[in-house]
C-alpha positions in Angstrom: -20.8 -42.4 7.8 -23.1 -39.8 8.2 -21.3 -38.4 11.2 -18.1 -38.6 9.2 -19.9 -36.3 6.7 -21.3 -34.0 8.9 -17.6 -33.2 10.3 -16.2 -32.7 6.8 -18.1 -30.5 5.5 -17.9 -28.4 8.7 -14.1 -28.8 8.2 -14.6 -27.9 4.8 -16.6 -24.7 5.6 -14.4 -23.7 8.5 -10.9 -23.6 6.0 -13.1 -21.9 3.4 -14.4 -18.6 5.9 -10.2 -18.8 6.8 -9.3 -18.6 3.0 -11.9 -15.9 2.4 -11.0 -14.2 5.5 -7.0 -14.4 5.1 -7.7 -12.9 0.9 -9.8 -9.8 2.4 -7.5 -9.1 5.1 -4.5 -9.4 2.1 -6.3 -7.4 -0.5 -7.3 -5.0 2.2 -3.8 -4.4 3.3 -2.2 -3.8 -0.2 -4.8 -0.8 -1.0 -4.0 0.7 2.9 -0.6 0.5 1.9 -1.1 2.3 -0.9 -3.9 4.5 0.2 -1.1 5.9 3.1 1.5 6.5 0.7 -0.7 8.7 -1.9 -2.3 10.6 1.5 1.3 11.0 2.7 2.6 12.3 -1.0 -0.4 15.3 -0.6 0.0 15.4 3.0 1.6 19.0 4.6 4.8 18.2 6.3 4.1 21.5 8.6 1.8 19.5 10.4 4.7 16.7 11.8 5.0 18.0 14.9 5.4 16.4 18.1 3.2 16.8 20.7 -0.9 16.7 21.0 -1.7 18.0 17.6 0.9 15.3 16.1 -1.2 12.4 18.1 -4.4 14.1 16.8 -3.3 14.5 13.3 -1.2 10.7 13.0 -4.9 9.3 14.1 -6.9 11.3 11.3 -4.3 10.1 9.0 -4.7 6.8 9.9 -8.9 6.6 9.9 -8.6 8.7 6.2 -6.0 5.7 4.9 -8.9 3.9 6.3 -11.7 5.5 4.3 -9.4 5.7 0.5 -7.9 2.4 1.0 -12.2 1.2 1.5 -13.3 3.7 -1.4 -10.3 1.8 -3.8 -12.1 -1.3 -2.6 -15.3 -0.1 -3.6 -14.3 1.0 -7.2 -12.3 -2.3 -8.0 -15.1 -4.5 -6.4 -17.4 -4.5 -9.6 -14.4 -4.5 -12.3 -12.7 -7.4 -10.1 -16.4 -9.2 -9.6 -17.0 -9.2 -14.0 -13.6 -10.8 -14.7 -13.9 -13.2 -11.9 -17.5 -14.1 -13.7 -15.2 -14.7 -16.9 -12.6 -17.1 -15.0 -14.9 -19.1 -13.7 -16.6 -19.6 -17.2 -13.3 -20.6 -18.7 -11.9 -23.0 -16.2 -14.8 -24.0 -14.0 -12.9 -27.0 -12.9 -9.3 -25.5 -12.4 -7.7 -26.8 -9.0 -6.0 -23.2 -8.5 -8.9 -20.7 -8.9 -11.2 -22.9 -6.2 -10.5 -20.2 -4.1 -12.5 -17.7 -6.7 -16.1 -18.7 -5.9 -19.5 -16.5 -5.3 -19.2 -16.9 -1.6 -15.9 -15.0 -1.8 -17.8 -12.2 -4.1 -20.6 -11.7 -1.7 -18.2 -11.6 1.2 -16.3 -8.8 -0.2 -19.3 -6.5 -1.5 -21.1 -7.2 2.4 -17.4 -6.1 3.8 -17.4 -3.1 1.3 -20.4 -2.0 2.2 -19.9 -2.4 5.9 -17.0 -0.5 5.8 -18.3 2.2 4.2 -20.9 2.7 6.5 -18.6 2.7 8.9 -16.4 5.3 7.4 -19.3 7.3 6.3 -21.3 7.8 9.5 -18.4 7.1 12.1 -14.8 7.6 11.2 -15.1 10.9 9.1 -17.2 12.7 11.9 -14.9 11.3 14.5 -11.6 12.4 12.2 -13.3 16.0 11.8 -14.5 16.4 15.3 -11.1 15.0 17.0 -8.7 17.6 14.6 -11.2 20.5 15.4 -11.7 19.8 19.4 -9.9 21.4 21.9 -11.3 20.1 24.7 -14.2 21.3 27.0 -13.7 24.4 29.1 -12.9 23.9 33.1 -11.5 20.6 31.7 -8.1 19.2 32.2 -6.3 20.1 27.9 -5.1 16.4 26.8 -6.4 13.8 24.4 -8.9 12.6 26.9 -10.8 15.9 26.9 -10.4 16.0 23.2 -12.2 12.9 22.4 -15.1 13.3 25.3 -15.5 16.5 23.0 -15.7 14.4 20.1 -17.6 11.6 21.3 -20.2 14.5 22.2 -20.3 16.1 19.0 -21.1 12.7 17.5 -24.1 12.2 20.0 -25.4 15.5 19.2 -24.6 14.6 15.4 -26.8 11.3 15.9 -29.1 13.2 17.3 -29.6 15.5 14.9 -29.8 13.9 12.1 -32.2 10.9 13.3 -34.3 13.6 14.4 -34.4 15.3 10.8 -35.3 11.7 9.5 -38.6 12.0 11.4 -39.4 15.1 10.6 -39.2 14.1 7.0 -40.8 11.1 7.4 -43.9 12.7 9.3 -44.0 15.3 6.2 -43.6 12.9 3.9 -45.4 9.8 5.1 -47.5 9.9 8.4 -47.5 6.7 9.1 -47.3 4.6 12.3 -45.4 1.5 10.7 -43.0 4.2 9.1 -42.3 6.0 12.7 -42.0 2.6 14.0 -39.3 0.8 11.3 -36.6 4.1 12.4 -36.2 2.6 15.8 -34.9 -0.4 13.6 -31.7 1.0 13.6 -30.0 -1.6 12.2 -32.3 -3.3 9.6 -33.6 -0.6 8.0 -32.0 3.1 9.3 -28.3 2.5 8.4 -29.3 0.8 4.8 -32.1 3.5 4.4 -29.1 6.6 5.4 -26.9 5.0 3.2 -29.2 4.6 0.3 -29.5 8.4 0.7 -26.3 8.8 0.0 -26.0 6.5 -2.4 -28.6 8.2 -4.2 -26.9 11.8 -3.6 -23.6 10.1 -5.0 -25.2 9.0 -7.9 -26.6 12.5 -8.9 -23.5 13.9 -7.9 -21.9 11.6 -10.4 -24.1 12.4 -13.2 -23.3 16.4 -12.4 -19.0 15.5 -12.7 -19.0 12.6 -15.3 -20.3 15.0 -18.2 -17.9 17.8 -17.0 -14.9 15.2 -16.4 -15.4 13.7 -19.9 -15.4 17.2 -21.4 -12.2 17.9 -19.2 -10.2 14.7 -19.6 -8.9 15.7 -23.5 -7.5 19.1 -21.6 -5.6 17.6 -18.5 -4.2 15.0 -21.0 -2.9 17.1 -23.2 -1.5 19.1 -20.1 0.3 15.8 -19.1 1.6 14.3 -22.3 4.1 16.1 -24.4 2.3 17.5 -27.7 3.8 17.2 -30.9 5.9 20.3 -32.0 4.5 21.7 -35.4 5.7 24.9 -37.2 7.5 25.4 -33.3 10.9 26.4 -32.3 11.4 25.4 -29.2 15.1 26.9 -29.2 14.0 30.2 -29.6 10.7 30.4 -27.4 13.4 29.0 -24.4 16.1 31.4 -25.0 12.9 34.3 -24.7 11.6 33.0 -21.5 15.4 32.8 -20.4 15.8 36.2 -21.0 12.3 37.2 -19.3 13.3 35.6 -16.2 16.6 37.0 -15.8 15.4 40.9 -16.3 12.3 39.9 -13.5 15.3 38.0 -11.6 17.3 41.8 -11.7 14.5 43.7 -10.8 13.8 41.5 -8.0 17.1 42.0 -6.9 16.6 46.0 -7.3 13.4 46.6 -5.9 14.1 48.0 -1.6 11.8 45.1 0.9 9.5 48.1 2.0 7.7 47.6 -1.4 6.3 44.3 -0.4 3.1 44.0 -2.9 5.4 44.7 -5.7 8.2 42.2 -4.6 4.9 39.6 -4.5 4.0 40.0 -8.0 6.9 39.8 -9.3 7.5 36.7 -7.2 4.3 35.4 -8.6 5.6 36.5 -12.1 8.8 34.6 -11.7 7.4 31.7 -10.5 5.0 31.5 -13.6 8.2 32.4 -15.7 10.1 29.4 -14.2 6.9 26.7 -15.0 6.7 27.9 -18.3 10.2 26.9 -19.2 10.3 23.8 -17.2 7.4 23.1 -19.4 9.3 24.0 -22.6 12.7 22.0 -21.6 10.7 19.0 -20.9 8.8 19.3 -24.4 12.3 19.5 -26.2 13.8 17.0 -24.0 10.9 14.2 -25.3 12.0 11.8 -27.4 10.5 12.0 -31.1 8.3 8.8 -30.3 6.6 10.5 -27.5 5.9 13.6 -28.9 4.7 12.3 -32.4 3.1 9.1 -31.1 1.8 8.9 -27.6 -0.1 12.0 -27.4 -2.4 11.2 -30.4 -3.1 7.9 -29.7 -3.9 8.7 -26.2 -6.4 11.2 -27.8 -7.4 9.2 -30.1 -7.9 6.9 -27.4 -10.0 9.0 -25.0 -11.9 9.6 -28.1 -12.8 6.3 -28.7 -14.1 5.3 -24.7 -16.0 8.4 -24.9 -17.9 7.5 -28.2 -18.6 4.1 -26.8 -19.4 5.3 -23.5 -22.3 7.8 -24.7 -23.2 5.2 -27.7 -23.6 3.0 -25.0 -26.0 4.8 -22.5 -27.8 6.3 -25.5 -28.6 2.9 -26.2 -29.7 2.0 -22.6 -31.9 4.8 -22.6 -33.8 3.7 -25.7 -34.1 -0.3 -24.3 -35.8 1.4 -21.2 -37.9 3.8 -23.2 -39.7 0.9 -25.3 -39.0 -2.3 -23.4 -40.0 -2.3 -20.0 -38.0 -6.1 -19.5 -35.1 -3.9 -20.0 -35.3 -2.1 -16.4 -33.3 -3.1 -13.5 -34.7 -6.3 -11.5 -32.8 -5.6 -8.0 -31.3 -8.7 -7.4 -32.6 -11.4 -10.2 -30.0 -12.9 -12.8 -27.9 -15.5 -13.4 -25.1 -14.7 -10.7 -21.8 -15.3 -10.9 -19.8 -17.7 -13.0 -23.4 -19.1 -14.8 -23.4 -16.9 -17.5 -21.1 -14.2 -19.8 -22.1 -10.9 -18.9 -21.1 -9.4 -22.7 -22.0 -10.9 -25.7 -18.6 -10.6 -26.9 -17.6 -12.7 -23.9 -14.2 -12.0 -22.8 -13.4 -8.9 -24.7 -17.1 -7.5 -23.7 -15.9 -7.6 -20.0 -12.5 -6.4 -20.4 -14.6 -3.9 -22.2 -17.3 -3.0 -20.1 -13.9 -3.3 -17.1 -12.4 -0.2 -19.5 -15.2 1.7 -19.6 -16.1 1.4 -15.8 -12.5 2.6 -14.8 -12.8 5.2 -17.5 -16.1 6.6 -15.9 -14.8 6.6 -12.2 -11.7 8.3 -13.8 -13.6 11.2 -15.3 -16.1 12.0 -12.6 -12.9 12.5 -10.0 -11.7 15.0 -13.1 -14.9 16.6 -13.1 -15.6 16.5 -9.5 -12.4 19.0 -8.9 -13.1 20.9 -12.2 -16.4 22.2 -10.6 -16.2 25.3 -9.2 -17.6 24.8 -6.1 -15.4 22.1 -5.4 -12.3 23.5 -6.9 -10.9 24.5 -3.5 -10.6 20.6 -2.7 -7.9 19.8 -5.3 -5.2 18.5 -3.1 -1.4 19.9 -3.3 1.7 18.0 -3.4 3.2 18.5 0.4 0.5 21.1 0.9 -2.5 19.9 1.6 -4.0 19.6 5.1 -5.5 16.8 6.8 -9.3 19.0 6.8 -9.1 19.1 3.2 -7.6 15.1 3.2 -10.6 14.7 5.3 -12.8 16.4 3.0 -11.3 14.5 0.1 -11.9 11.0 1.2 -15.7 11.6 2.2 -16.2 12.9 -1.4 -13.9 9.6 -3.0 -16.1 7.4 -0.7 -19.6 8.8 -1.7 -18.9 9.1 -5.0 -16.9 5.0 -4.6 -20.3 4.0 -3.4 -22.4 5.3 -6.0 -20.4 3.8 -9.3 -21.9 0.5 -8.9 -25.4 1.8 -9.1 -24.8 3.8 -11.6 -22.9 1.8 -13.7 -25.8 -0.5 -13.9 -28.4 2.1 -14.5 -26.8 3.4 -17.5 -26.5 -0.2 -18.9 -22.7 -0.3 -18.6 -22.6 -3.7 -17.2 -25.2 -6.7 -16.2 -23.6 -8.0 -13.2 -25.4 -9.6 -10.8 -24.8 -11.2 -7.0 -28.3 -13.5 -6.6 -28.2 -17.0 -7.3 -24.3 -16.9 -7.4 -22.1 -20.2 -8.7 -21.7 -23.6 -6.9 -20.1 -22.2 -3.6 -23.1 -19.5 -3.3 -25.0 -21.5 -0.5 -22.4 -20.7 1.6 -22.7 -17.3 1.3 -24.5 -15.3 3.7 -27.5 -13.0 2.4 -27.2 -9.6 2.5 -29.1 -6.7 2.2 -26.7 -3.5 2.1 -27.8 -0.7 -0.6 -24.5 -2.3 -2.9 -26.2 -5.6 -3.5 -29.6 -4.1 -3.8 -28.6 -2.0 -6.5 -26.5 -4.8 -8.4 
């Protein structure tokens, strides 16, 4: 008998790491599908060519699918890991959600985090360095030479940047069991790196969220139709009509040797052409969406942002004067033991709302700042470097919502002490699981 037990709950453990594997591999390849065709939609078609550079570029297009579809995963991880605490609470015993258990959960925050380490410190570089190389000099040109360049590059990379680590750690803390734990490069030098970054995302998000929340009434309202008050639409088109057929005739009058001039106006006629594509669509809406839709989305964004900042503000007081209020690392009830709102079910979908709502707004404020304003991709125009560019930035900023999210009080989730499948799960020690 006890043989006979011994083989069924290996059975049983061997068809649950195939479940959980074959729901990862699933989930994983609806958000690479998706992740390839929003790349592709930004993508420059001048780059489809065919021959080396094509190769190079259809490789860099697939390792940045790669990196989105993992950042996606990293944003819905914590949203998908609160309602599946709320499912478990309201059919523990359901036959079809057996599959939803806290081994699952902790396999797909270890597998997020994996990844993006993995994109992070190895796929990125290796996209950058391949679409830059050229191949070394006295070297047969071909995509053998190009990736001995790249595989170079990331050496010297490595090297680099493990050799700033000691620097700062001999500054910072001269210590022999310090110098000794970076040749751990594994156990501690990865999760240490990408703690680093995790704490970069974080301030990064704290510099866009601010700026995106302040921005997000403004790209709205550049989105939705706005309602037309004391506004004749009629008129204000038939003007622009006339505007852009007297810049359309001088166009057409100007000689080509005064280039700068034909450029302006080019520019001119352009602007003249969005502006009454703008006005046709805004008489074209429907009474509904014009009087309707856009105030209640603003009323809407209103509404999330109050709660948002009523919420934080809050957070910030509970830490000020109750110092059982601070973060624990790992310790709390896990999943499917306990509600993580008071308001149970609405309090997640809630906190769910809020959590997309704050991811939403620092990717608004992240291309509003200046600096970064040059990384806003273009329909059809946009080339892989800046695609590149555009999924490190996703990824780092991906990686530091869940952190975040649970410093400023926004949600209580945590991944110790999970529900009645958690002894299955393996323990983990990435900087996700740390922070949750």
């Amino acid at each position: 008998m006890e043989g006979q037990d011994e083989v069924s709950a290996r059975e049983q453990h061997f068809h649950s790491q195939v479940r959980e594997s074959t729901i990862c591999f699933l989930l994983f390849a609806i958000l690479y599908v998706v992740s390839y065709f929003i790349i592709t939609r930004y993508k420059r078609k001048s780059d489809e060519q065919e021959d080396e550079d094509a190769i190079v570029n259809r490789i860099s297009l697939f390792l940045s699918t790669f990196t989105l579809a993992v950042s996606a995963g990293a944003v819905l991880l914590l949203p998908f890991s609160i309602i599946s605490n709320e499912i478990l609470l309201s059919f523990p015993h359901n036959y079809y959600i057996q599959w939803l258990n806290g081994s699952l959960i902790h396999g797909l925050w270890n597998l997020a985090s994996l990844f993006s380490n993995l994109c992070l410190f190895v796929l990125m570089p290796f996209a950058f360095f391949f679409l830059e190389s050229e191949g070394f000099a006295g070297l047969k040109k071909g995509i053998r030479a190009r990736i001995l360049e790249t595989l170079v590059m990331l050496l010297l990379l490595a090297l680099l940047i493990l050799g700033i680590v000691w620097v700062a750690s001999a500054l910072i803390d001269n210590d022999a069991a310090s110098m000794e734990s970076l040749y751990d490069l594994w156990e501690f030098y990865l999760p240490y790196l990408y703690s680093c970054i995790s704490l970069m995302g974080c301030l990064l998000l704290l510099l866009c969220t601010p700026v995106g929340l302040s921005r997000m009434f403004t790209v709205m309202g550049q989105l939705l139709v706005k309602p037309t008050i004391l506004e004749d639409l009629d008129e204000q088109i038939y003007i622009i009509t006339l505007e852009e057929e007297a810049l359309q005739r001088r166009l057409n009058g100007l000689s080509s040797s005064v280039e700068c001039n034909i450029m302006e106006l080019e520019q001119e006629l352009e602007n003249v052409k969005t502006l009454k594509t703008k006005l046709e669509r805004r008489k074209k809406a429907s009474a509904w969406e014009r009087n309707l839709v856009y105030p209640a989305v603003m009323v809407l964004l209103l509404i999330e942002t109050s709660i948002s900042v009523l919420l934080v503000a809050c957070n910030i007081l509970c830490l000020l004067v109750d110092e059982t209020a601070m973060p624990k690392g790992t310790r709390g009830p896990g999943i499917g033991n306990a509600s993580l709102s008071t308001f149970g079910f609405v309090g997640a979908a809630l906190e769910i709302i809020l959590i997309f709502y704050l991811m939403v707004s620092s990717v608004v404020g992240f291309y509003s700042l200046r600096f970064f304003g040059n990384f806003t991709p273009k329909k059809d125009d946009t080339t892989m470097t800046k695609i590149i560019g555009n999924c490190v930035s996703i990824l780092v900023l991906s990686s530091a919502l869940p952190v975040m999210s649970r410093t400023l009080g926004l949600h209580k989730l945590h991944l110790s002490n999970t529900s009645r499948d958690s002894e299955t799960a393996k323990p983990s020690v990435n900087g996700h699981q740390k922070a949750l």
